[in-house]
C-alpha positions in Angstrom: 13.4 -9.9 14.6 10.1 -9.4 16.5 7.0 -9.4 14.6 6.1 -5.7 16.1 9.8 -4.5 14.8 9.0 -5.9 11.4 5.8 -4.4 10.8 6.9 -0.6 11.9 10.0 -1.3 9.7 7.2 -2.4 6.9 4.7 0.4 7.9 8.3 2.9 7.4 8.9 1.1 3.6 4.8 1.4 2.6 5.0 5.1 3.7 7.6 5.7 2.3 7.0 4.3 -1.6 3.7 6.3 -1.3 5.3 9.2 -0.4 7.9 8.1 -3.8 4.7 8.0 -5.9 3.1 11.5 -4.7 6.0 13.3 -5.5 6.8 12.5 -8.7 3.1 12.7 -10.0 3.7 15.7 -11.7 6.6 14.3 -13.4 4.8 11.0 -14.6 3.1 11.3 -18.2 -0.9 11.8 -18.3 -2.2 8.4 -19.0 -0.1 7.1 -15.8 -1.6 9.4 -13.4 -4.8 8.3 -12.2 -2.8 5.0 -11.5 -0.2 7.0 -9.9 -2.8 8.1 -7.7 -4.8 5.1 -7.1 -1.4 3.2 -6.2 0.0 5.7 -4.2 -3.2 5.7 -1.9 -3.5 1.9 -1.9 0.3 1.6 -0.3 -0.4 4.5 1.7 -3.1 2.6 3.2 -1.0 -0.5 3.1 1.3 1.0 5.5 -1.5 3.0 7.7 -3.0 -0.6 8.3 0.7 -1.9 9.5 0.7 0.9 11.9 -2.8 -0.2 13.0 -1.3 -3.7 13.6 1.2 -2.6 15.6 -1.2 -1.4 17.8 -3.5 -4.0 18.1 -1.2 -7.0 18.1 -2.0 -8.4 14.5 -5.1 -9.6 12.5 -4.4 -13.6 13.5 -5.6 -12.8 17.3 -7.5 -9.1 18.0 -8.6 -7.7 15.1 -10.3 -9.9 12.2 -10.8 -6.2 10.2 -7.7 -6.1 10.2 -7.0 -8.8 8.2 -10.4 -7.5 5.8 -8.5 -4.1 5.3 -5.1 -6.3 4.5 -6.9 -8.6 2.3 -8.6 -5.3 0.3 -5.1 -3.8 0.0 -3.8 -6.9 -1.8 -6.3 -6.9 -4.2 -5.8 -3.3 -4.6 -1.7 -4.3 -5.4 -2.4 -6.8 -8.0 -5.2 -4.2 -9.6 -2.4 -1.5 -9.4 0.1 -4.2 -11.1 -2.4 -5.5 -13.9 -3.4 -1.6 -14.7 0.2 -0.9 -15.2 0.8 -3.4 -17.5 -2.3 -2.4 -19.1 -1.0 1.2 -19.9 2.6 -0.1 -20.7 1.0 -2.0 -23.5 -1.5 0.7 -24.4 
């Protein structure tokens, strides 16, 4: 599989979890909500910036922000999984 196939089929999944997470906000109890919110615009980002790479041919070669925005993402991910757990135990 070609790295360009791979990212619009990963750009596709990101897109669609956030999409998961905005609709069932309403549905989700009030202390998860703000990190409903928070992780559903943190992948929604995630898969923006794997459109972005699509277009400019990756982070390794073209586009150093690229890797920056990727980079911020992940850290957003592991905030989104630590604040979960948080909240579960809560």
């Amino acid at each position: 599989m070609s790295p360009t196939k791979f990212n619009v089929i990963e750009c596709i999944f990101w897109l669609t979890l956030s999409g998961a997470l905005f609709l069932v906000y309403s549905r989700v109890p009030q202390k998860f909500k703000k990190w409903v919110m928070f992780s559903g615009v943190n992948i929604l980002l995630f898969g923006v910036s794997d459109g972005v790479e699509v277009y400019t041919g990756g982070f390794l070669h073209t586009a150093q922000w690229l890797l920056l925005w990727k980079l911020i993402n992940v850290l957003g991910l592991v905030i989104s999984i630590v604040w979960y757990f948080y909240l579960r135990l809560k």
